[in-house]
C-alpha positions as CSV (number, residue, x, y, z in Angstrom):
1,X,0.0,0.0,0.0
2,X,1.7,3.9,-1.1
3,X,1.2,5.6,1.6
4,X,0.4,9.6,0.6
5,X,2.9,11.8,1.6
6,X,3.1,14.1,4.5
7,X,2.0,17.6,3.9
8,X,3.2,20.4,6.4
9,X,1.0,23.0,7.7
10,X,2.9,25.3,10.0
11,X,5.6,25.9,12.1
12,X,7.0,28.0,14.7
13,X,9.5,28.3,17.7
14,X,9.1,27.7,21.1
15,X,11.2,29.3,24.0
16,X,11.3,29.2,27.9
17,X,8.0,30.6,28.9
18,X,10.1,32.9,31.4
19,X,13.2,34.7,30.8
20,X,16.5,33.3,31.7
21,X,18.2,34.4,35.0
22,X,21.8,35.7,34.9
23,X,23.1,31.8,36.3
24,X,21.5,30.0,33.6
25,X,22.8,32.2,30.5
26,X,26.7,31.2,31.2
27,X,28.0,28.9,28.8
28,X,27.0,25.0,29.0
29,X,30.6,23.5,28.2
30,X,30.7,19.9,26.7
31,X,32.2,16.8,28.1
32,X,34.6,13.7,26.6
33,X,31.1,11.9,27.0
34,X,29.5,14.2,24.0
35,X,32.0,15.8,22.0
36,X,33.0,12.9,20.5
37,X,29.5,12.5,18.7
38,X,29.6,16.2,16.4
39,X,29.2,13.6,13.2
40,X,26.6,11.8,14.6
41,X,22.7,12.2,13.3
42,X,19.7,13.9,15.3
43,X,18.1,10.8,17.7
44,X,14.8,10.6,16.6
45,X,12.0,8.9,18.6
46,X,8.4,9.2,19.0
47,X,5.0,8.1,20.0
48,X,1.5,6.9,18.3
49,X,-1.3,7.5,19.9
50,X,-4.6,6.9,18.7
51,X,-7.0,10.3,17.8
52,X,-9.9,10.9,20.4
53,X,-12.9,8.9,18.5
54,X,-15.4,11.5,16.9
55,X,-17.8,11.4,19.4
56,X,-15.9,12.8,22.0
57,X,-16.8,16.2,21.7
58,X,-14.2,17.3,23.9
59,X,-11.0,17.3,21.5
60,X,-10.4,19.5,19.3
61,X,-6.5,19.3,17.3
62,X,-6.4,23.4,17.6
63,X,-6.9,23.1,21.1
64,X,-4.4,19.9,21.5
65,X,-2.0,21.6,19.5
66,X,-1.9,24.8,21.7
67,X,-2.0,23.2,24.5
68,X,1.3,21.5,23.7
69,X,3.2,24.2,22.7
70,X,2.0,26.4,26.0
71,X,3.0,23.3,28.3
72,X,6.2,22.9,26.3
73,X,7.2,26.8,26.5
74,X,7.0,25.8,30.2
75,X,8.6,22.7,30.4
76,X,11.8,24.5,28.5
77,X,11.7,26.8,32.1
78,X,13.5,23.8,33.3
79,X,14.9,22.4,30.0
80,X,16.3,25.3,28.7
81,X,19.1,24.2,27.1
82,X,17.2,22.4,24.4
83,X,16.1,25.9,23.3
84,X,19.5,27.1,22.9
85,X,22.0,26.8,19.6
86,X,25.9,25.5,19.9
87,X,28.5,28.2,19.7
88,X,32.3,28.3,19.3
89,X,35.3,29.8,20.5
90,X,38.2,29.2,18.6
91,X,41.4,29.6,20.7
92,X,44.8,30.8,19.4
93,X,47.4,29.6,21.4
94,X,47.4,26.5,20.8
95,X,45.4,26.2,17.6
96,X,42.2,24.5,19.4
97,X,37.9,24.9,19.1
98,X,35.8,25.2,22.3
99,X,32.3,23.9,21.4
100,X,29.7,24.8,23.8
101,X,26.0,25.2,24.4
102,X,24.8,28.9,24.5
103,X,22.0,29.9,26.0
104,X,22.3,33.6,25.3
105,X,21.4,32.5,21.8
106,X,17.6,31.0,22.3
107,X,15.6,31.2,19.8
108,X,14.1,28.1,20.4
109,X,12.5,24.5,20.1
110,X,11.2,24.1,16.7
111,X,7.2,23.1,16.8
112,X,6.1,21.7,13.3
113,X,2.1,20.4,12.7
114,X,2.1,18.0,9.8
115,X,-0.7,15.9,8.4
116,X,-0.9,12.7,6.6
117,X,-3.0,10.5,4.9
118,X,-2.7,7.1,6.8
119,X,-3.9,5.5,9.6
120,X,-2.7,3.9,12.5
121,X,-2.8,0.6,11.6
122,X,-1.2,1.5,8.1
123,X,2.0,2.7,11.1
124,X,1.9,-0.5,13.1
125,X,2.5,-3.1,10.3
126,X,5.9,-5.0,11.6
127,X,7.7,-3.6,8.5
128,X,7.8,0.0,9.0
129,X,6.6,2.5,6.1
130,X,9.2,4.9,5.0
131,X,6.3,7.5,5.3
132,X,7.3,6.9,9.3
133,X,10.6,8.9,8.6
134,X,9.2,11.9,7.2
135,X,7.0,12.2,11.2
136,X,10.8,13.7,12.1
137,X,12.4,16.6,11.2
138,X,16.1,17.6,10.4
139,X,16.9,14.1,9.0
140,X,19.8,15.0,7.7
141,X,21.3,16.9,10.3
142,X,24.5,15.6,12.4
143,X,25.0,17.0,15.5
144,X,27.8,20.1,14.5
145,X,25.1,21.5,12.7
146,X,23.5,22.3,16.3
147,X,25.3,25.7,15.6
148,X,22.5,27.3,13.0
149,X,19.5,24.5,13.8
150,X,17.7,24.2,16.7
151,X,18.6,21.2,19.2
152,X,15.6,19.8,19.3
153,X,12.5,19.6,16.9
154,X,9.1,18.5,17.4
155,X,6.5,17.4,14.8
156,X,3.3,16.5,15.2
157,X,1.8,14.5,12.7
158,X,-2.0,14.3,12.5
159,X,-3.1,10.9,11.0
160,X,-6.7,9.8,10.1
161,X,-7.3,8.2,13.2
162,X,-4.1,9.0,15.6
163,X,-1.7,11.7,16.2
164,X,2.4,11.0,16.4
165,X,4.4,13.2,18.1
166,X,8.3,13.3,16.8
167,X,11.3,14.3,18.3
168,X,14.5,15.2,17.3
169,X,17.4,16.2,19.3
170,X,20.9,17.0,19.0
171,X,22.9,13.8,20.3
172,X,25.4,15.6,22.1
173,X,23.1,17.7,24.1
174,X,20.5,14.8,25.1
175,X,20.9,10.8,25.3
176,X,18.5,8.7,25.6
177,X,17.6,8.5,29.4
178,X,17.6,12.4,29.1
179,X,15.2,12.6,25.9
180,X,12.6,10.4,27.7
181,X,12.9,12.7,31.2
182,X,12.4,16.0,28.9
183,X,9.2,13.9,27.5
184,X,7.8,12.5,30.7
185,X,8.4,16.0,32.5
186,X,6.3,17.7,29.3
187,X,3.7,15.0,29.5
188,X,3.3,15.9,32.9
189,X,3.0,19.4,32.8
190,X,0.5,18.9,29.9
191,X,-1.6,16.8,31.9
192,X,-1.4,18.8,35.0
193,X,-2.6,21.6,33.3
194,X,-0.9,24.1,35.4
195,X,0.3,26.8,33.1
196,X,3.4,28.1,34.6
197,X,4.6,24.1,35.4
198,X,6.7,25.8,37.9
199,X,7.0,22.2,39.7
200,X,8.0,18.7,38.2
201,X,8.6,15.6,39.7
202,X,11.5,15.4,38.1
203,X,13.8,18.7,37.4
204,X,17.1,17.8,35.5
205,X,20.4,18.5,36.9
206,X,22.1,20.4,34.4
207,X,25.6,21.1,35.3
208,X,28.0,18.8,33.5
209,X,30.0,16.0,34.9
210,X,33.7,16.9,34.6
211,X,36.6,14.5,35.8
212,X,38.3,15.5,38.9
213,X,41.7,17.6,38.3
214,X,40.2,18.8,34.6
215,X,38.7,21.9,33.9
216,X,35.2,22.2,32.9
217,X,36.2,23.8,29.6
218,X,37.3,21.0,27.1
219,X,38.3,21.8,23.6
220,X,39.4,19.9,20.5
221,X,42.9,20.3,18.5
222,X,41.8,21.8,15.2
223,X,42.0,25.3,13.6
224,X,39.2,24.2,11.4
225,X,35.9,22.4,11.7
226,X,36.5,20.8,8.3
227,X,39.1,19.0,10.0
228,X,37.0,16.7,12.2
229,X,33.0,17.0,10.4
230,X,32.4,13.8,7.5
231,X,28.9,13.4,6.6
232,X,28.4,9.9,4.6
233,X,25.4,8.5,2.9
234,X,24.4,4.9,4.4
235,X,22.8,2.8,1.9
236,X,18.9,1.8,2.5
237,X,18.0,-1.1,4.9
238,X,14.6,-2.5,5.3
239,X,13.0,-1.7,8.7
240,X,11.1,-4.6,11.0
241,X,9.4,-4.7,14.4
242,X,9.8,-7.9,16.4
243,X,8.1,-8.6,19.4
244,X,9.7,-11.0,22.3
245,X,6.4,-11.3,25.0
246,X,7.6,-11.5,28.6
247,X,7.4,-15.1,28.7
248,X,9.5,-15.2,25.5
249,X,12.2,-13.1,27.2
250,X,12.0,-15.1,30.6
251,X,12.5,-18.1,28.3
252,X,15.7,-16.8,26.8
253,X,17.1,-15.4,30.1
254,X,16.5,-18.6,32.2
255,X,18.4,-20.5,28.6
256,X,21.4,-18.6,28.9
257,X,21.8,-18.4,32.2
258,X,21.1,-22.2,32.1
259,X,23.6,-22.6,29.9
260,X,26.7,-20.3,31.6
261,X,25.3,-22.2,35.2
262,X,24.6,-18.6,36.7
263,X,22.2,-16.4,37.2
264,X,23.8,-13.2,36.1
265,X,22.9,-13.0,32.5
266,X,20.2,-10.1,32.3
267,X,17.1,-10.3,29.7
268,X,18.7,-7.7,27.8
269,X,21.9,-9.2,27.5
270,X,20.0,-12.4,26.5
271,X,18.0,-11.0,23.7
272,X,21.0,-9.2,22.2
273,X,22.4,-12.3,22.2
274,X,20.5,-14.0,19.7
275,X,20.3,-11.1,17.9
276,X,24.0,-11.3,17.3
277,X,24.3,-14.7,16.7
278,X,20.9,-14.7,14.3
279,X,22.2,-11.8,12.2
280,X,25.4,-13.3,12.3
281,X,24.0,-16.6,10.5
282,X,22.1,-15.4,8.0
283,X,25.2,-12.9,6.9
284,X,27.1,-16.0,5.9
285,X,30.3,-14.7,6.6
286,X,33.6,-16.8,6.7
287,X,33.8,-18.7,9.6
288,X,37.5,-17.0,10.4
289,X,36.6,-13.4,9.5
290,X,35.3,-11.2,12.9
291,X,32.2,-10.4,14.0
292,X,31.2,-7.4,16.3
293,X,28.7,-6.8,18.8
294,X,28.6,-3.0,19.8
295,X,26.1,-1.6,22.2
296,X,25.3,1.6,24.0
297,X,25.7,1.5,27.6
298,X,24.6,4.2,30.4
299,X,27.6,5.8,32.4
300,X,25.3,7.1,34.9
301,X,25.4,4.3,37.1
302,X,29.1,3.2,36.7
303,X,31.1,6.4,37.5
304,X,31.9,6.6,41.5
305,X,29.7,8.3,42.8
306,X,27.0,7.5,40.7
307,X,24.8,10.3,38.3
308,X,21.9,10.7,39.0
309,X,19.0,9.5,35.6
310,X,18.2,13.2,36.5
311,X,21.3,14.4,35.0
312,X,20.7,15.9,31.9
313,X,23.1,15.5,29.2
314,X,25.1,12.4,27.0
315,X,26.4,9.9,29.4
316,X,26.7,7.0,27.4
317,X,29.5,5.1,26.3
318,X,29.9,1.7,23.3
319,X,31.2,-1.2,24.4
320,X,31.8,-4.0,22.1
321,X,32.5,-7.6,22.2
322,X,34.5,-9.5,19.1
323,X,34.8,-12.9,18.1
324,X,34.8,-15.2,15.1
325,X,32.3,-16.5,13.2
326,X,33.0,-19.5,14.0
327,X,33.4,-19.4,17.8
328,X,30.0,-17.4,18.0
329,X,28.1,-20.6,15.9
330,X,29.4,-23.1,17.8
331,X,28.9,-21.9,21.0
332,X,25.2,-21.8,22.4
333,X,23.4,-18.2,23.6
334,X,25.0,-18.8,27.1
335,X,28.1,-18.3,25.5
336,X,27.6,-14.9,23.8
337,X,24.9,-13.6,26.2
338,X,28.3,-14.1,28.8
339,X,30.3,-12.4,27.2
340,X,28.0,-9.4,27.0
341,X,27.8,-9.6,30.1
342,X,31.7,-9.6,31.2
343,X,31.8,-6.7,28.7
344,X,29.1,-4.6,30.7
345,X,30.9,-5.9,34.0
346,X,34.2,-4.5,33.4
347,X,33.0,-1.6,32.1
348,X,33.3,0.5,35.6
349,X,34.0,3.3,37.1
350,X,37.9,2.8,36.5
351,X,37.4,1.9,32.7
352,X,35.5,5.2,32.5
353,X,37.5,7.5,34.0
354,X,40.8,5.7,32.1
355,X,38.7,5.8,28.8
356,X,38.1,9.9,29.7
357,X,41.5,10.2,30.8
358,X,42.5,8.9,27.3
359,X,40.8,11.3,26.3
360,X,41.6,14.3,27.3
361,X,45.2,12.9,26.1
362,X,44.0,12.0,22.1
363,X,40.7,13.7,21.6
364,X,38.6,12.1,18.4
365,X,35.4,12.7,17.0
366,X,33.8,9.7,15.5
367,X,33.4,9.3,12.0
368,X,30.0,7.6,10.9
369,X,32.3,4.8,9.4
370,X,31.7,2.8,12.0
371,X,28.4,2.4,11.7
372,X,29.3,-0.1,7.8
373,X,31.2,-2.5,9.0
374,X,30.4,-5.7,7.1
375,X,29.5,-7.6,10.3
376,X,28.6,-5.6,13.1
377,X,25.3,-5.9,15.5
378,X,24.9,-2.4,17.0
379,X,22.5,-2.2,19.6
380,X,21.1,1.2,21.3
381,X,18.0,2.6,23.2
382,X,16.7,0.5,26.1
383,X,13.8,-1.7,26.8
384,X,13.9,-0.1,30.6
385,X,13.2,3.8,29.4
386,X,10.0,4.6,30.6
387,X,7.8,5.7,26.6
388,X,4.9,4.9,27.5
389,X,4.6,6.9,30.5
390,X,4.2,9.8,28.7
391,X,0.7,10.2,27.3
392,X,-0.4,14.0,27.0
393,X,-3.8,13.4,27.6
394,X,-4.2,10.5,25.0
395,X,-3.9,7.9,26.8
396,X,-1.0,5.4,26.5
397,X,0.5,5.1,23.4
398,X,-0.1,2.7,20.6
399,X,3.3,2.5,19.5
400,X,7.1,3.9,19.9
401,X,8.8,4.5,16.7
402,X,12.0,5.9,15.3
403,X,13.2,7.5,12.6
404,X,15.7,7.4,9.8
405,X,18.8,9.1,11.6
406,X,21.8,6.6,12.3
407,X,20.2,3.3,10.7
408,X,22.2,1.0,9.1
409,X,22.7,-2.6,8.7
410,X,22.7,-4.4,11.5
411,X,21.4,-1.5,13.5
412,X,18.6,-2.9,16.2
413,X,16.8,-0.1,18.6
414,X,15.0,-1.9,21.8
415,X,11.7,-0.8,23.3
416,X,9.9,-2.0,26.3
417,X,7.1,-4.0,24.3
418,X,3.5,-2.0,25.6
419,X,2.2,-4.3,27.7
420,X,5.0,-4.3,30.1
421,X,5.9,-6.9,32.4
422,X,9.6,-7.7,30.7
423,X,8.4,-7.5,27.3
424,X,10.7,-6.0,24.4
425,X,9.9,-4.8,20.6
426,X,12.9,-4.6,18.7
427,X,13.4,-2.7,15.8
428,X,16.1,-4.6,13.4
429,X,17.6,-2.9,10.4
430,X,19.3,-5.5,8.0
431,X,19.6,-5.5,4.1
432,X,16.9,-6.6,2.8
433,X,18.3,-9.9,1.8
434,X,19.6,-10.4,5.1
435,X,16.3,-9.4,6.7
436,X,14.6,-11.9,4.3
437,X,16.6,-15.1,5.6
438,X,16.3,-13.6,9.7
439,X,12.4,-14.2,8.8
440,X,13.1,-18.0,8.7
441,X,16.1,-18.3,10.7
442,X,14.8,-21.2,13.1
443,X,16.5,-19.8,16.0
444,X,15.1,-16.4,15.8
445,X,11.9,-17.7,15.0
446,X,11.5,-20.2,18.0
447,X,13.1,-17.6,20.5
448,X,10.2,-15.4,19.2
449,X,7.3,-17.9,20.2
450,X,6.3,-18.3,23.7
């Protein structure tokens, strides 16, 4: 089915409802944690929600859209950063660029309202419609260009019978535990109805981490930002939903740890198990030739003392396990689900700080090149972030989705599946050949079944 295409009908910016203090216009300087990421794309995630039915008098999109953007302007009272554009300084002596978050320049979150003409279920089918990628805006944006676009963009797309609401945001200003408080702390202000939002559960702690015996100001050794941005084009994938129900997930858990005779292997580490060893099999790569299993991992909780998921900002690291072909297919899941999990283990608060410290020594921004190796499983997001808490008045959501930003093969994005309880959805992005022969890879297919 050709879905029609989405149509734009306005768009404006939103800023702090009040005006910033003196404190809270100084310069937001960036850590090791985020500067690494200037090449990378916009995240982009979002949430379906199924339209108020006709009889219910009470909605009206106007109203629903105003509302959002009032209870936004005051949820950027404690966000403001996301409001704000990058800036830099470049520095003489030596030759070097300070990069920083400036929130003397605000001219604020972008709001767009788009329509289409789809529907909900033409959204949830498991392989997702490229008409999904145009419910986010600045697509092709990495995160350097944070110095002319706005850090974070919001579109919301009216379908037929739902509503989606989009959001893209600089990855060096937000991960993904932040992106979800800034959406749960909107959501709630929505809902509360208060217009000034002056309280939230949960306010963000915005001043950044810095190593001890560093200065807060961290800059990068170039005379030129030519020198460090690459933009590349990443060929097509197809897109698929899978669903593992609790009882599926419980099943592989209880299997690997079965297998490793422990009970240390996590549900998470479990599922991405399979995935790497699935999507590893149906590649059909030489046995002797590597295979890579990177994932995103939260530094909140592993730096001594502890951040708090309060703090707002990029806290995550990669980690990444490699083997052979070989070894990884004739091992079982306990095998690989382990060594995820002595990955994720040693990854503590002396790895970070040595990794940081490393640093400070050699800093590198990542090129995007990473993201084609011929056989690599690259997982991100997390099945624990809380999406469908947030419901701005429409209930709990239908559906999570994501966009077309940083997708390539062998890229899978984990949400908690809606019912809760353990479930997960993952999104998998493979070459459509590949993606064919995952469909009837008997492991992944029995794994899947409860």
């Amino acid at each position: 089915m050709t879905l029609q295409k989405v149509k734009h009908i306005s768009e404006c910016f939103v800023r702090p409802q009040h005006d910033l203090s003196r404190d809270t216009k100084q310069p937001i300087y960036l850590t090791p944690f985020e500067l690494p990421y200037l090449n990378l794309n916009y995240s982009q995630k979002g949430l379906l929600f199924a339209k108020p039915p006709p009889e219910n008098q009470d909605f009206s999109i106007t109203v629903f859209l105003e509302h959002l953007r009032s209870s936004l302007s005051a949820t950027l009272n404690h966000f403001y950063p996301l409001a704000a554009r990058l800036a830099t300084r470049k520095e003489e002596n030596p030759p070097s660029y300070v990069i920083y978050i400036d929130p003397e320049n605000s001219p604020g979150v972008k709001f767009v309202h788009a329509t289409v003409d789809a529907t909900v279920s033409d959204i949830l089918a498991p392989d997702v419609p490229l008409v999904v990628h145009s419910f986010f805006d600045l697509n092709d944006a990495i995160s350097h260009d944070g110095h002319t676009l706005p850090l974070l963009s919001i579109q919301v797309t009216e379908l037929t019978d739902g509503i989606f609401i989009g959001g893209s945001v600089n990855h060096i200003l937000a991960d993904g535990t932040s992106f979800w408080h800034f959406m749960a702390a909107w959501s709630e202000i929505f809902i509360s109805k208060e217009k000034t939002g002056d309280c939230i559960s949960r306010p963000p702690i915005l001043k950044r981490w810095v190593l001890e015996g560093y200065s807060p100001i961290t800059s990068l050794p170039f005379k030129h930002h030519d020198e460090f941005i690459h933009r590349i084009e990443i060929p097509r994938v197809k897109e698929r939903f899978f669903h593992f129900s609790s009882v599926a997930v419980s099943k592989l858990k209880a299997k690997a740890n079965e297998e490793c005779n422990m009970q240390k292997i996590s549900s998470l580490q479990a599922v991405s198990a399979l995935l790497w060893r699935c999507v590893t099999r149906v590649r059909c790569q030489p046995p002797n030739s590597e295979t890579v299993c990177k994932f995103v991992i939260n530094n909140r909780c592993r730096v001594n003392p502890p951040l708090s998921d309060d703090y707002f900002g990029n806290v995550v690291d990669i980690v990444k396990e490699t083997t052979t072909v070989e070894d990884l297919m004739s091992h079982g899941l306990g095998w690989a689900a382990l060594k995820m999990h002595q990955v994720v283990k040693n990854h503590d608060d002396a790895a970070v700080k040595k990794w940081v410290e490393s640093w400070y020594k050699n800093p590198v921004v990542h090129k995007l090149n990473g993201l084609l190796h011929p056989n690599i499983v690259h997982i991100g997001s997390s099945p624990r972030f809380d999406m469908y808490g947030c419901e701005f008045g429409l209930g709990k959501a239908v559906a999570a989705r994501s966009g077309v930003a940083n997708k390539a093969d062998g890229k899978m994005t984990m949400y908690p599946g809606r019912e809760g309880g353990g479930s997960m959805d993952v999104e998998v992005c493979l070459l459509p050949e590949y993606m064919m022969a995952l469909e009837c890879d008997e492991e992944f297919i029995s794994a899947l079944k409860e």
